[in-house]
MARLO-240581 format. One record per residue (C-alpha): x, y negated, z negated; residue number from 1. Coordinates in Angstrom, 3 decimals, always signed. Layout:
<pts>
{c1 = X&c2 = Y&c3 = Z&resi = NUM}
...
</pts>
This chain:
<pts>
{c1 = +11.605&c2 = -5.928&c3 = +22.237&resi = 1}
{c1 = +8.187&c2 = -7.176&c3 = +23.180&resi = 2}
{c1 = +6.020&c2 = -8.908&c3 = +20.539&resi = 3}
{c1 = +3.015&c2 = -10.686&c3 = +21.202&resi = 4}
{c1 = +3.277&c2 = -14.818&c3 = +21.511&resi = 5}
{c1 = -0.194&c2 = -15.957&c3 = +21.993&resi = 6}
{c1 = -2.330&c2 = -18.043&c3 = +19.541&resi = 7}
{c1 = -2.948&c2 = -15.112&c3 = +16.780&resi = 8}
{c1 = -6.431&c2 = -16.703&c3 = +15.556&resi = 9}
{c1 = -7.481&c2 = -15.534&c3 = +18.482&resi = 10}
{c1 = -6.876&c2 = -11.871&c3 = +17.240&resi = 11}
{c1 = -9.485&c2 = -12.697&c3 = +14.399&resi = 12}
{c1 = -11.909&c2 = -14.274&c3 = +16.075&resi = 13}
{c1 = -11.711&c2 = -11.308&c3 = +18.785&resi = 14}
{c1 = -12.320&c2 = -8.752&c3 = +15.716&resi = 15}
{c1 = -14.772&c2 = -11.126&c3 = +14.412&resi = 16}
{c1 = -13.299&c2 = -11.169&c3 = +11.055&resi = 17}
{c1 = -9.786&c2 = -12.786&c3 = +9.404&resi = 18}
{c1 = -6.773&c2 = -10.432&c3 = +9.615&resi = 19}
{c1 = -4.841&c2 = -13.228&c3 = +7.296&resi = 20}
{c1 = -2.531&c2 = -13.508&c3 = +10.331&resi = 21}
{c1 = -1.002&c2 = -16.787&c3 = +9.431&resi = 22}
{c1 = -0.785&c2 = -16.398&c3 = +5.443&resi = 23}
{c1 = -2.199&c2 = -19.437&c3 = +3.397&resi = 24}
{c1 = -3.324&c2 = -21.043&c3 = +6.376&resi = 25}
{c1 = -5.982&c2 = -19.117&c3 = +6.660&resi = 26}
{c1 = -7.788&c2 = -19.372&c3 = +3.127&resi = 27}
{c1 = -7.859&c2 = -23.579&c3 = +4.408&resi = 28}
{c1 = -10.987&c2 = -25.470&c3 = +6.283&resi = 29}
{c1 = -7.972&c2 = -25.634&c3 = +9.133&resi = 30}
{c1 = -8.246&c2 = -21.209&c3 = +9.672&resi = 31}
{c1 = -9.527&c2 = -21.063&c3 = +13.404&resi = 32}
{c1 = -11.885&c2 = -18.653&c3 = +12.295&resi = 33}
{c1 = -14.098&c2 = -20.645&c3 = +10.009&resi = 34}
{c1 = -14.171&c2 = -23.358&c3 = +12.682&resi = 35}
{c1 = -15.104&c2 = -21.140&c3 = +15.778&resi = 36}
{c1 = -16.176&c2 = -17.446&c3 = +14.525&resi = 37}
{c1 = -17.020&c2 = -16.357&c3 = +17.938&resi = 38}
{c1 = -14.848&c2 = -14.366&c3 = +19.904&resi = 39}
{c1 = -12.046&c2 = -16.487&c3 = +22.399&resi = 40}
{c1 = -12.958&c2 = -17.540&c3 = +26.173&resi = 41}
{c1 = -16.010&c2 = -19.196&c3 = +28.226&resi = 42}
{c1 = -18.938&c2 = -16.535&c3 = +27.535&resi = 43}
{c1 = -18.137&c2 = -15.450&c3 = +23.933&resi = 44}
{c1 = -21.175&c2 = -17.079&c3 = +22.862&resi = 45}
{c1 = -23.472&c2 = -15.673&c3 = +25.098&resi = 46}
{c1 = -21.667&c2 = -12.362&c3 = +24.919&resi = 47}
{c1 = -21.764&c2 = -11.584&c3 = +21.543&resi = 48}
{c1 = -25.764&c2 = -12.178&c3 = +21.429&resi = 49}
{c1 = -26.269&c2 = -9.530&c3 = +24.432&resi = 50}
{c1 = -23.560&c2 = -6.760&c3 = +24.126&resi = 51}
{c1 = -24.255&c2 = -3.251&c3 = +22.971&resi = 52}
{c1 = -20.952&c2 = -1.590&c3 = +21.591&resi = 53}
{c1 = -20.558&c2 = +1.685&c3 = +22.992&resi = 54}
{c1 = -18.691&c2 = +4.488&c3 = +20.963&resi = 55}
{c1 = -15.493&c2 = +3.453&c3 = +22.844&resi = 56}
{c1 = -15.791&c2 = +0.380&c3 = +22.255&resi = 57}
{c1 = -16.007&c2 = +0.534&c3 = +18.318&resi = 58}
{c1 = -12.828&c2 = +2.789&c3 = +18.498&resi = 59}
{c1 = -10.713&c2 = +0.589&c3 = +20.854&resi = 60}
{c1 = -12.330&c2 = -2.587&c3 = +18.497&resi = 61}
{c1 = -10.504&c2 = -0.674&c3 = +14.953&resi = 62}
{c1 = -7.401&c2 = +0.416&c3 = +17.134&resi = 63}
{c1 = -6.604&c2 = -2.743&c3 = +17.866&resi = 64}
{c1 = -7.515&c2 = -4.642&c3 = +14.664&resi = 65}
{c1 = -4.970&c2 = -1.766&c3 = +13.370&resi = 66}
{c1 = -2.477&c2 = -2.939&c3 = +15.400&resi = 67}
{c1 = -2.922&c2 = -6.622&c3 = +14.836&resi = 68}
{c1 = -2.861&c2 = -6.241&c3 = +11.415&resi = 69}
{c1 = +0.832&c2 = -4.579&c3 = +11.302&resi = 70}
{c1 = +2.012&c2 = -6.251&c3 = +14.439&resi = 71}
{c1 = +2.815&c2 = -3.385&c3 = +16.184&resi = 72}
{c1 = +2.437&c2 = -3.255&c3 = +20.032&resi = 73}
{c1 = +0.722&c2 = +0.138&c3 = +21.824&resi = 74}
{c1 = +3.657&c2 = +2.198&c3 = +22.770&resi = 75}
{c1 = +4.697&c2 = +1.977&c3 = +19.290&resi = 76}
{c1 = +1.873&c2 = +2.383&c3 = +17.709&resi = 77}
{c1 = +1.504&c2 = +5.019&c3 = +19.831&resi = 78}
{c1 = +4.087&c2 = +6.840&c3 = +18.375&resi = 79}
{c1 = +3.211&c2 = +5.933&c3 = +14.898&resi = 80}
{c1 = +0.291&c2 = +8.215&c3 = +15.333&resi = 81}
{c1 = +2.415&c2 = +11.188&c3 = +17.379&resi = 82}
{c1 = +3.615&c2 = +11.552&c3 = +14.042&resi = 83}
{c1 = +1.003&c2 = +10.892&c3 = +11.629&resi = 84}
{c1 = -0.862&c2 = +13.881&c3 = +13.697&resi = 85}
{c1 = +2.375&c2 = +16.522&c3 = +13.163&resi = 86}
{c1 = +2.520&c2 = +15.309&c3 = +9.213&resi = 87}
{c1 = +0.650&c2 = +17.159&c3 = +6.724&resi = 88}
{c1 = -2.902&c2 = +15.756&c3 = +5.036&resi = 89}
{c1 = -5.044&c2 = +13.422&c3 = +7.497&resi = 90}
{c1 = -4.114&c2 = +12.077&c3 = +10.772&resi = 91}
{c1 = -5.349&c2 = +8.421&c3 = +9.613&resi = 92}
{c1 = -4.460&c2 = +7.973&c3 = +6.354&resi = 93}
{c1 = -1.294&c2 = +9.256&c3 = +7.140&resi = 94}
{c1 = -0.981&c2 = +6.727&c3 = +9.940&resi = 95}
{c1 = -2.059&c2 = +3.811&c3 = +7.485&resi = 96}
{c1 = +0.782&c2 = +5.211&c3 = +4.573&resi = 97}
{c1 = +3.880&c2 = +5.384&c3 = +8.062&resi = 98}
{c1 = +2.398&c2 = +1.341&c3 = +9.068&resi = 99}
{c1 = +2.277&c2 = +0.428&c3 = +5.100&resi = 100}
{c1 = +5.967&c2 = +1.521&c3 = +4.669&resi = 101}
{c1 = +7.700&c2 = -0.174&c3 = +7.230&resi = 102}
{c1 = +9.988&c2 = -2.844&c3 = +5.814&resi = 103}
{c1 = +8.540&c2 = -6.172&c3 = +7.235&resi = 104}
{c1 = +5.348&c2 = -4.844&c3 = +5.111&resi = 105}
{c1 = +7.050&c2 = -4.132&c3 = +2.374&resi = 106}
{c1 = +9.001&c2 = -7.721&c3 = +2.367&resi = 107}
{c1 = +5.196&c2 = -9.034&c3 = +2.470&resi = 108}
{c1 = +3.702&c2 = -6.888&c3 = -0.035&resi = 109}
{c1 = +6.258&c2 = -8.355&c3 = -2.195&resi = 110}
{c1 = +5.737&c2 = -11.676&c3 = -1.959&resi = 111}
{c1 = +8.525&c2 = -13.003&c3 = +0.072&resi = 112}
{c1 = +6.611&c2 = -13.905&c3 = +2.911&resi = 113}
{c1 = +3.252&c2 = -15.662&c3 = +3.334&resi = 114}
{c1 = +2.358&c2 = -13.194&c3 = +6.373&resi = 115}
{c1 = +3.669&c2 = -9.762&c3 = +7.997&resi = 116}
{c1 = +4.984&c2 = -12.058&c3 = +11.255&resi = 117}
{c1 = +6.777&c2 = -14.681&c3 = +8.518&resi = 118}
{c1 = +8.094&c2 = -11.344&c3 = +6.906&resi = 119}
{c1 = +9.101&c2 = -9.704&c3 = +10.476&resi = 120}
{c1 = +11.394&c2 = -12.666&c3 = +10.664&resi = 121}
{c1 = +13.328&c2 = -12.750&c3 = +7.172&resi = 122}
{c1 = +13.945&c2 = -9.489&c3 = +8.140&resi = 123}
{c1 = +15.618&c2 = -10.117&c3 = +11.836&resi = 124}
{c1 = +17.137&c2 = -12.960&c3 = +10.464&resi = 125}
{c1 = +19.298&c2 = -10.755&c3 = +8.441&resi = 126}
{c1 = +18.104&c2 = -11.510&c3 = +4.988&resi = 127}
{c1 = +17.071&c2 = -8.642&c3 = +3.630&resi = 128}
{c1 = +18.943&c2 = -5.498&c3 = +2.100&resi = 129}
{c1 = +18.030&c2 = -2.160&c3 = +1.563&resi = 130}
{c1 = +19.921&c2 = -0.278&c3 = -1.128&resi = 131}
{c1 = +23.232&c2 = -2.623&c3 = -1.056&resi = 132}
{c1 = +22.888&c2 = -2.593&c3 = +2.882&resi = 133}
{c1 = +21.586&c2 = -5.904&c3 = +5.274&resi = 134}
{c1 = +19.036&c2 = -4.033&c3 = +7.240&resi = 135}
{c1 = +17.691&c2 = -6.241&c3 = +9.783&resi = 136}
{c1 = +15.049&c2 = -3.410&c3 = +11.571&resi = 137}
{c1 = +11.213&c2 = -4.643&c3 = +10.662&resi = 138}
{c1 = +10.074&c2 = -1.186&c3 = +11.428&resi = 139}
{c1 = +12.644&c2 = +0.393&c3 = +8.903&resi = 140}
{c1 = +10.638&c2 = +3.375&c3 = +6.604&resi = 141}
{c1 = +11.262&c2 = +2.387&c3 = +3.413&resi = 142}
{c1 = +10.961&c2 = +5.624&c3 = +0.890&resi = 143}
{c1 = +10.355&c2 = +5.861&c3 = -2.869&resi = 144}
{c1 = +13.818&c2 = +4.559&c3 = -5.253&resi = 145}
{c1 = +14.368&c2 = +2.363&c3 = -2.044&resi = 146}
{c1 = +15.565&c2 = -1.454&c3 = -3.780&resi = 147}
{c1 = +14.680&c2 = -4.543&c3 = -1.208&resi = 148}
{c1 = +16.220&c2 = -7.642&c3 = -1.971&resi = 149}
{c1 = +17.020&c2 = -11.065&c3 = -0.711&resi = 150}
{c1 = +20.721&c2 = -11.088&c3 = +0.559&resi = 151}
{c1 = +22.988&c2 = -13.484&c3 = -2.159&resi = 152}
{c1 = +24.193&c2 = -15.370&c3 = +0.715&resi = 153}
{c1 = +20.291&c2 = -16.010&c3 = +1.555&resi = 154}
{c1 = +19.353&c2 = -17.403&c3 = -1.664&resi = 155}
{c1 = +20.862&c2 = -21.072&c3 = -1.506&resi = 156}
{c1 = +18.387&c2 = -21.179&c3 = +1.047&resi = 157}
{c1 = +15.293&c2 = -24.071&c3 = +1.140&resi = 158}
{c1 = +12.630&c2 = -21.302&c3 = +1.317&resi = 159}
{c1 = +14.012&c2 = -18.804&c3 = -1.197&resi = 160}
{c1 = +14.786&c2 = -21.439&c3 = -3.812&resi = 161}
{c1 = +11.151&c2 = -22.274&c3 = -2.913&resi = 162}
{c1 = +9.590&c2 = -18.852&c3 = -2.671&resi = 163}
{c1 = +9.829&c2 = -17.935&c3 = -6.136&resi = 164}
{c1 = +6.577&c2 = -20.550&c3 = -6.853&resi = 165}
{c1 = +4.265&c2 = -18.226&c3 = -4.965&resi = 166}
{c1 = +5.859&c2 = -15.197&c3 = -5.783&resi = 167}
{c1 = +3.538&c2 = -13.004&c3 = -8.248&resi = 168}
{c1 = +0.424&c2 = -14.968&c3 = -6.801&resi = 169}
{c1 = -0.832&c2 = -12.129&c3 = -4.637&resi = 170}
{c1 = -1.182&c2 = -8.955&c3 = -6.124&resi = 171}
{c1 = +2.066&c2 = -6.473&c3 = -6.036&resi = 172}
{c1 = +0.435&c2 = -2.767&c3 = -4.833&resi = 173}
{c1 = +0.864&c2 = -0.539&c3 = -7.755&resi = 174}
{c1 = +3.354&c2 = +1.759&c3 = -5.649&resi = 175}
{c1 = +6.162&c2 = -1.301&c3 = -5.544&resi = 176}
{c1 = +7.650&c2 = -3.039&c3 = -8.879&resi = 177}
{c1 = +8.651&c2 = -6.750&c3 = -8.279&resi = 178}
{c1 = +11.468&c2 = -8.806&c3 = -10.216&resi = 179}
{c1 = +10.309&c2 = -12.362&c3 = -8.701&resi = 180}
{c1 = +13.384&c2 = -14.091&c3 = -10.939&resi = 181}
{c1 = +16.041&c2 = -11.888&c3 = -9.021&resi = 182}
{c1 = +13.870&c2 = -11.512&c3 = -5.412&resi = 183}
{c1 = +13.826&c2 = -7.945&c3 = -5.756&resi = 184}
{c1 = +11.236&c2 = -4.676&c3 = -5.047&resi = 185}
{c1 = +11.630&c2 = -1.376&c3 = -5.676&resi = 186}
{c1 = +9.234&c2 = +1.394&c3 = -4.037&resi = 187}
{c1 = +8.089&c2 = +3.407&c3 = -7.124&resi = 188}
{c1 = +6.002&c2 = +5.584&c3 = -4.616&resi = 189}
{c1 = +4.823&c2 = +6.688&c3 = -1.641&resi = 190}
{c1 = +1.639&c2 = +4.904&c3 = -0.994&resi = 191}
{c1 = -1.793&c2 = +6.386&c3 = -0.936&resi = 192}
{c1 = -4.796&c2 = +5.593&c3 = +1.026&resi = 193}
{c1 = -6.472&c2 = +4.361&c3 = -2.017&resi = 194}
{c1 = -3.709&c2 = +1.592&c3 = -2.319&resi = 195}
{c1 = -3.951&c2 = +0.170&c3 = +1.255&resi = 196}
{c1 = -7.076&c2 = -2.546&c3 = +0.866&resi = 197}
{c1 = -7.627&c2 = -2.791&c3 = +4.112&resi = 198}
{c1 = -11.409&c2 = -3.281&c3 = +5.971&resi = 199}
{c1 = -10.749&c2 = -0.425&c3 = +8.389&resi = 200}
{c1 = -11.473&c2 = +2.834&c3 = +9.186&resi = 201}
{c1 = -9.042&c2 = +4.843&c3 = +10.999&resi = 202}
{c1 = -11.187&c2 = +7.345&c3 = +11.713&resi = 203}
{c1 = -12.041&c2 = +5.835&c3 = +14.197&resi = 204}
{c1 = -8.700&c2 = +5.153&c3 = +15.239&resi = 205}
{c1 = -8.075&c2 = +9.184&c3 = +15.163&resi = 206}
{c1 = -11.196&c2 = +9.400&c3 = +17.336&resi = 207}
{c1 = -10.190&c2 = +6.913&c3 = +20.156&resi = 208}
{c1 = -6.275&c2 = +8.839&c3 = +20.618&resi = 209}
{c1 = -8.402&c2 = +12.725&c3 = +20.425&resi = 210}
{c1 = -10.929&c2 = +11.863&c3 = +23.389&resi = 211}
</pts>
Protein backbone atom coordinates (compact mmCIF):
# COMPACT_ATOMS: atom_id res chain seq x y z
CA UNK A 1 0.00 0.00 0.00
CA UNK A 2 1.63 3.31 -0.71
CA UNK A 3 1.98 5.88 2.10
CA UNK A 4 3.93 8.85 1.94
CA UNK A 5 7.72 8.73 3.63
CA UNK A 6 9.03 12.15 3.26
CA UNK A 7 9.79 14.68 6.08
CA UNK A 8 5.92 15.53 7.05
CA UNK A 9 6.84 19.21 8.38
CA UNK A 10 7.20 19.81 5.13
CA UNK A 11 3.36 19.22 4.60
CA UNK A 12 2.83 22.22 7.11
CA UNK A 13 5.06 24.46 6.04
CA UNK A 14 3.70 23.78 2.32
CA UNK A 15 0.03 24.68 3.73
CA UNK A 16 1.57 27.38 5.64
CA UNK A 17 0.01 26.37 8.79
CA UNK A 18 0.59 23.18 11.47
CA UNK A 19 -1.47 20.07 10.61
CA UNK A 20 -0.13 18.58 14.20
CA UNK A 21 1.48 15.90 12.00
CA UNK A 22 3.92 14.65 14.52
CA UNK A 23 1.71 14.95 17.85
CA UNK A 24 3.48 16.75 20.86
CA UNK A 25 6.32 17.54 18.85
CA UNK A 26 4.81 20.05 17.34
CA UNK A 27 3.43 22.32 20.30
CA UNK A 28 7.75 22.40 21.13
CA UNK A 29 10.37 25.33 19.94
CA UNK A 30 11.77 21.98 17.94
CA UNK A 31 8.12 21.98 15.37
CA UNK A 32 9.76 22.75 11.86
CA UNK A 33 7.17 25.13 11.39
CA UNK A 34 7.92 27.71 14.01
CA UNK A 35 11.57 27.54 12.92
CA UNK A 36 11.07 27.96 9.06
CA UNK A 37 7.25 29.03 8.29
CA UNK A 38 7.90 29.37 4.68
CA UNK A 39 7.00 26.87 2.33
CA UNK A 40 9.98 23.85 1.52
CA UNK A 41 12.69 24.30 -1.41
CA UNK A 42 15.18 27.12 -2.86
CA UNK A 43 12.58 30.00 -3.89
CA UNK A 44 9.92 29.64 -1.14
CA UNK A 45 10.93 32.86 0.14
CA UNK A 46 10.79 34.78 -2.79
CA UNK A 47 7.74 32.87 -3.92
CA UNK A 48 5.47 33.38 -1.35
CA UNK A 49 6.04 37.38 -1.52
CA UNK A 50 5.11 37.37 -5.45
CA UNK A 51 2.46 34.61 -6.10
CA UNK A 52 -1.17 35.30 -6.81
CA UNK A 53 -3.36 32.14 -5.93
CA UNK A 54 -5.61 31.42 -8.62
CA UNK A 55 -9.08 29.72 -7.90
CA UNK A 56 -7.36 26.35 -8.62
CA UNK A 57 -4.91 26.85 -6.72
CA UNK A 58 -6.88 27.58 -3.37
CA UNK A 59 -8.87 24.31 -4.14
CA UNK A 60 -5.87 22.00 -4.89
CA UNK A 61 -4.13 24.05 -1.57
CA UNK A 62 -7.52 22.63 0.89
CA UNK A 63 -7.54 19.22 -1.10
CA UNK A 64 -4.42 18.47 -0.16
CA UNK A 65 -4.21 19.88 3.40
CA UNK A 66 -7.42 17.41 3.54
CA UNK A 67 -5.50 14.72 2.65
CA UNK A 68 -2.49 15.40 4.80
CA UNK A 69 -4.43 15.77 7.62
CA UNK A 70 -6.04 12.06 7.45
CA UNK A 71 -3.12 10.55 5.65
CA UNK A 72 -4.86 9.40 2.90
CA UNK A 73 -3.17 9.26 -0.58
CA UNK A 74 -5.30 10.57 -3.96
CA UNK A 75 -6.75 7.45 -5.34
CA UNK A 76 -8.20 6.89 -2.05
CA UNK A 77 -9.23 9.88 -1.24
CA UNK A 78 -10.56 9.85 -4.38
CA UNK A 79 -12.91 7.40 -3.60
CA UNK A 80 -13.71 8.77 -0.26
CA UNK A 81 -15.45 11.51 -2.10
CA UNK A 82 -17.18 9.00 -4.98
CA UNK A 83 -19.09 8.24 -2.07
CA UNK A 84 -19.57 11.18 -0.01
CA UNK A 85 -21.20 12.62 -3.46
CA UNK A 86 -23.86 9.37 -3.78
CA UNK A 87 -24.64 9.80 0.26
CA UNK A 88 -27.39 11.91 1.32
CA UNK A 89 -26.85 15.71 2.96
CA UNK A 90 -23.59 17.60 1.60
CA UNK A 91 -20.89 16.31 -0.51
CA UNK A 92 -18.17 17.84 2.03
CA UNK A 93 -19.32 17.41 5.21
CA UNK A 94 -20.16 14.12 4.36
CA UNK A 95 -16.63 13.55 3.13
CA UNK A 96 -15.17 15.07 6.49
CA UNK A 97 -17.83 12.58 8.78
CA UNK A 98 -16.43 9.04 6.07
CA UNK A 99 -12.35 10.55 6.87
CA UNK A 100 -13.39 11.23 10.75
CA UNK A 101 -14.65 7.59 11.12
CA UNK A 102 -12.00 5.61 9.91
CA UNK A 103 -10.35 3.65 12.70
CA UNK A 104 -6.71 5.03 12.81
CA UNK A 105 -8.80 8.42 13.61
CA UNK A 106 -10.75 7.07 15.91
CA UNK A 107 -7.63 5.29 17.85
CA UNK A 108 -6.33 9.10 17.85
CA UNK A 109 -9.36 10.82 18.84
CA UNK A 110 -9.13 8.64 21.76
CA UNK A 111 -6.07 9.27 23.03
CA UNK A 112 -4.02 6.29 22.25
CA UNK A 113 -1.85 7.85 19.93
CA UNK A 114 -0.02 11.20 19.91
CA UNK A 115 -0.76 11.57 15.98
CA UNK A 116 -3.07 9.91 13.14
CA UNK A 117 0.45 8.28 11.55
CA UNK A 118 1.45 6.98 15.41
CA UNK A 119 -2.28 5.74 15.44
CA UNK A 120 -2.09 4.20 11.70
CA UNK A 121 0.56 2.03 13.23
CA UNK A 122 -1.04 0.59 16.58
CA UNK A 123 -3.49 -0.29 14.31
CA UNK A 124 -1.25 -2.41 11.60
CA UNK A 125 0.59 -3.61 14.33
CA UNK A 126 -2.36 -5.58 15.37
CA UNK A 127 -3.27 -3.91 18.57
CA UNK A 128 -6.42 -2.83 18.28
CA UNK A 129 -9.95 -4.61 18.42
CA UNK A 130 -13.13 -3.78 17.21
CA UNK A 131 -16.10 -5.38 18.94
CA UNK A 132 -14.07 -8.57 20.43
CA UNK A 133 -12.25 -8.75 16.92
CA UNK A 134 -8.18 -7.63 16.19
CA UNK A 135 -8.85 -5.45 13.25
CA UNK A 136 -5.68 -4.36 11.87
CA UNK A 137 -7.29 -2.10 8.63
CA UNK A 138 -6.53 1.87 9.47
CA UNK A 139 -9.20 2.74 7.03
CA UNK A 140 -11.84 0.47 8.86
CA UNK A 141 -15.50 2.63 9.21
CA UNK A 142 -16.13 2.48 12.54
CA UNK A 143 -20.16 2.97 13.20
CA UNK A 144 -22.11 4.06 16.30
CA UNK A 145 -22.15 1.00 19.46
CA UNK A 146 -18.73 0.13 17.75
CA UNK A 147 -16.19 -0.67 21.21
CA UNK A 148 -12.24 0.00 20.28
CA UNK A 149 -9.89 -1.29 22.60
CA UNK A 150 -6.30 -2.10 23.20
CA UNK A 151 -5.77 -5.93 22.61
CA UNK A 152 -4.98 -7.71 26.41
CA UNK A 153 -2.00 -9.20 24.94
CA UNK A 154 -0.95 -5.42 23.97
CA UNK A 155 -1.20 -4.01 27.30
CA UNK A 156 2.09 -5.36 29.08
CA UNK A 157 3.43 -3.25 26.56
CA UNK A 158 6.11 -0.07 27.40
CA UNK A 159 3.80 2.42 25.59
CA UNK A 160 0.39 1.28 26.81
CA UNK A 161 1.48 0.97 30.43
CA UNK A 162 2.72 4.49 29.53
CA UNK A 163 -0.15 5.86 27.52
CA UNK A 164 -2.59 6.04 30.15
CA UNK A 165 -0.53 9.47 31.55
CA UNK A 166 -1.65 11.41 28.50
CA UNK A 167 -4.75 9.81 28.02
CA UNK A 168 -7.78 12.34 28.84
CA UNK A 169 -5.29 15.31 28.06
CA UNK A 170 -6.76 16.15 24.68
CA UNK A 171 -10.26 16.55 24.45
CA UNK A 172 -12.49 13.22 23.66
CA UNK A 173 -15.16 14.51 20.66
CA UNK A 174 -18.51 14.38 22.24
CA UNK A 175 -19.61 11.54 19.67
CA UNK A 176 -16.93 8.87 21.39
CA UNK A 177 -16.98 7.92 25.32
CA UNK A 178 -13.44 7.01 26.66
CA UNK A 179 -12.60 4.56 29.70
CA UNK A 180 -8.72 5.66 29.87
CA UNK A 181 -8.31 2.99 33.05
CA UNK A 182 -9.43 0.01 30.71
CA UNK A 183 -8.02 1.66 27.09
CA UNK A 184 -11.34 1.60 25.72
CA UNK A 185 -13.83 3.93 23.22
CA UNK A 186 -17.05 3.48 22.29
CA UNK A 187 -18.68 5.52 19.24
CA UNK A 188 -21.87 6.97 20.85
CA UNK A 189 -22.58 8.61 17.35
CA UNK A 190 -22.14 9.34 14.08
CA UNK A 191 -20.18 12.48 13.90
CA UNK A 192 -21.38 15.81 12.69
CA UNK A 193 -19.69 18.56 10.93
CA UNK A 194 -19.98 20.67 13.94
CA UNK A 195 -17.74 18.10 15.87
CA UNK A 196 -14.81 17.92 13.37
CA UNK A 197 -12.52 21.19 14.55
CA UNK A 198 -10.77 21.31 11.75
CA UNK A 199 -9.38 24.83 9.83
CA UNK A 200 -10.79 23.73 6.48
CA UNK A 201 -13.29 24.20 4.16
CA UNK A 202 -14.27 21.47 1.98
CA UNK A 203 -16.10 23.39 -0.11
CA UNK A 204 -13.59 23.97 -1.69
CA UNK A 205 -12.58 20.56 -1.83
CA UNK A 206 -16.19 19.77 -3.55
CA UNK A 207 -15.29 22.57 -5.98
CA UNK A 208 -11.80 21.30 -7.15
CA UNK A 209 -13.38 17.28 -7.91
CA UNK A 210 -16.86 19.25 -9.84
CA UNK A 211 -14.65 21.39 -12.38
Amino acid sequence: MARYTDAVCRMCRREGQKLYLKGDRCLTPKCAFERRGFAPGMHAKKAQFKRNQSEYSLQLREKQKVKRIYGVMERQFRRYFDHAVRAKGLTGANLLILLETRLDNVVYRLGLAQSRAQARQIVRHGHIIVNGRKTNVPSYLVKPNDVITVRPESRGREYFQLVGEFMGERPTPSWLSLNSEALTGRVLSRPTRQDIDLPVNEQLVVEFYSR
